[in-house]
N, C-alpha and C positions, 0 to 999 in steps of 0.2 A: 632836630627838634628834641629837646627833652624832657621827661614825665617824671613827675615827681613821685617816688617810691617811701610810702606810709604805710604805717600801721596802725590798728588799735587790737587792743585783745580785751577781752572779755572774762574777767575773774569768774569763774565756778562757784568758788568759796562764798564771796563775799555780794555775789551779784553784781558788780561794779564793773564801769565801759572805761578802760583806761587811752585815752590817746597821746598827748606830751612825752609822758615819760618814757614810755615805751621808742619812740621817736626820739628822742633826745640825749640815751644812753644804753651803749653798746651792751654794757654788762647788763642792765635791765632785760635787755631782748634776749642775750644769751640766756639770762636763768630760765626769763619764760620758755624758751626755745625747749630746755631742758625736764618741762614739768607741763604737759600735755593734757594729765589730769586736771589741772588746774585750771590752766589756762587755754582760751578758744584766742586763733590770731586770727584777725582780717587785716586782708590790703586792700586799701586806698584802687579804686580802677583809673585815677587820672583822670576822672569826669565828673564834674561839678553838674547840679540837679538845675531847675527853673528858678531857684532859688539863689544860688551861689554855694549851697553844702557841699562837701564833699559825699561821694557817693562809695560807698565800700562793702566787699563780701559783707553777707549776711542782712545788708539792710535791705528794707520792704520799700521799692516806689509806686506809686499811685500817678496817675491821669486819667483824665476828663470825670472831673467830681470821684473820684472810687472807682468809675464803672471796670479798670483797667487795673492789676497790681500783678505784680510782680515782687519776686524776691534774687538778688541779687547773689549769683553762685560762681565758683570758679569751674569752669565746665571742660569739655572738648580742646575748643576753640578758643579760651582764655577765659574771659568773663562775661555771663551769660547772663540772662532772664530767666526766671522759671517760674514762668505763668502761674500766678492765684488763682483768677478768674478762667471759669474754665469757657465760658463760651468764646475767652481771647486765643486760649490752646487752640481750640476748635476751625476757629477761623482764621489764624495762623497755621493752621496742620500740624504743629508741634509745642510738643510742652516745653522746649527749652531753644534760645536763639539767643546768639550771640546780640551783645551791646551794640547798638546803629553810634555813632557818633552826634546826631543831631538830639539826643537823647533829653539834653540839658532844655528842648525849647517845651518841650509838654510833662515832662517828670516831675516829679520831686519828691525826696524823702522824706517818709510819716513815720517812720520809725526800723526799728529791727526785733529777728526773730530774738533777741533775748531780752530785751527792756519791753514789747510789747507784742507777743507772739501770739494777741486775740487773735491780730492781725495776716495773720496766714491765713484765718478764716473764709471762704469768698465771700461770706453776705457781710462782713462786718464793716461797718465805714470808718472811713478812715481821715476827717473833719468830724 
């Protein structure tokens, strides 16, 4: 079984989420590669939300109305959760755990930490 390996990076400069291009040529991802200041890169985790989006470092998902968020990180273990809500930490026992696979049936992405980073906040909702 094969997983598709994407990118998107994230301009510094100009605020802008690039994904296409970055994906569609080689020399585009080398220069970012080369310019760190510049450019933030996320990959793609290979798992689509309740929605059908793709779901990739950096982005913030949400279940059951808000109560639940998370931010998507490259951790330990690959790619991780890193609980917003803290009473979700809590009763998990941990601020950070690996992605479940079934992720896609109750998540979905409401945004990421750089186009809408109110959103790390745990009271703010995210509807």
């Amino acid at each position: 079984m094969s997983r598709d390996v994407k990118f998107r990076v994230w301009n510094k400069v100009d605020e802008t989420m690039y994904t296409d291009a970055i994906n569609n040529c080689k020399d585009t991802f080398d220069m970012v590669l080369k310019h760190p200041q510049i450019y933030e890169v996320m990959q793609y985790t290979g798992i689509k939300d309740m929605n059908g989006a793709e779901i990739c470092e950096g982005d913030i998902v949400s279940a059951f109305d808000g109560k639940i968020k998370a931010k998507i990180i490259w951790g330990f273990c690959g790619f991780e959760f890193q609980w917003i809500t803290k009473h979700t930490a809590k009763i998990r026992m941990k601020e950070t755990e690996p992605i479940f696979k079934n992720i896609s049936i109750i998540f979905e992405v409401v945004g990421n930490i750089y186009e809408k980073p109110e959103l790390l906040e745990e009271g703010v909702k995210t509807k």
